[in-house]
C-alpha positions in Angstrom: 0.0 0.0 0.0 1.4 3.7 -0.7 0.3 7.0 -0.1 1.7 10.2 -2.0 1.8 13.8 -2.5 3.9 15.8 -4.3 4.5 19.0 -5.6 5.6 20.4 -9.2 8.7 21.6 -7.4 9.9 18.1 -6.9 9.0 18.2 -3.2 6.8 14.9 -2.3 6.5 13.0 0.8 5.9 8.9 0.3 4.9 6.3 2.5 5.1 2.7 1.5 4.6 -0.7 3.0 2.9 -3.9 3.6 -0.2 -2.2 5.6 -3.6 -3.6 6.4 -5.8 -1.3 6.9 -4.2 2.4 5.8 -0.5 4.3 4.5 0.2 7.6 5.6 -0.3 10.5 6.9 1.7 12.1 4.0 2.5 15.8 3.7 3.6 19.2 1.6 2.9 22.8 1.6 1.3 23.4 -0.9 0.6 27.1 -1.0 0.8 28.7 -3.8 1.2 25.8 -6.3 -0.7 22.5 -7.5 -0.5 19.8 -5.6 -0.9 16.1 -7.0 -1.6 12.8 -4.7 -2.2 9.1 -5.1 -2.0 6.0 -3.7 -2.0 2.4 -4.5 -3.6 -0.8 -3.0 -3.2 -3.9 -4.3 -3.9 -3.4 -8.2 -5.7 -0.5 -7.7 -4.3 3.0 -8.4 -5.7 6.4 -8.1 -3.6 9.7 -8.8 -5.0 13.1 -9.0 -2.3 15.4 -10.8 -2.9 19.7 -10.2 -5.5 19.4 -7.5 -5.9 22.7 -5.2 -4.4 25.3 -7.6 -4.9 28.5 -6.2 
């Protein structure tokens, strides 16, 4: 299971491992800039790429 955020900058914050029931907490500042986050269990993946623009 992993958790992520990340910003355009390069700065991201990761956590990774064999979990059961959740991964994280994972974190950035994100003001002023797009933020994009995702995570991954089993097969399933979900990234969201320039969420909270502002």
């Amino acid at each position: 299971m992993t958790a992520w955020i990340g910003r355009d900058n390069g700065v991201q914050d990761v956590d990774s491992g064999r979990y059961t029931l959740y991964a994280g907490p994972v974190h950035v500042d994100g003001r002023g800039t797009c933020v994009d986050w995702g995570g991954v269990i089993h097969d399933r993946e979900v990234s969201r790429w320039n969420s909270h623009c502002g």
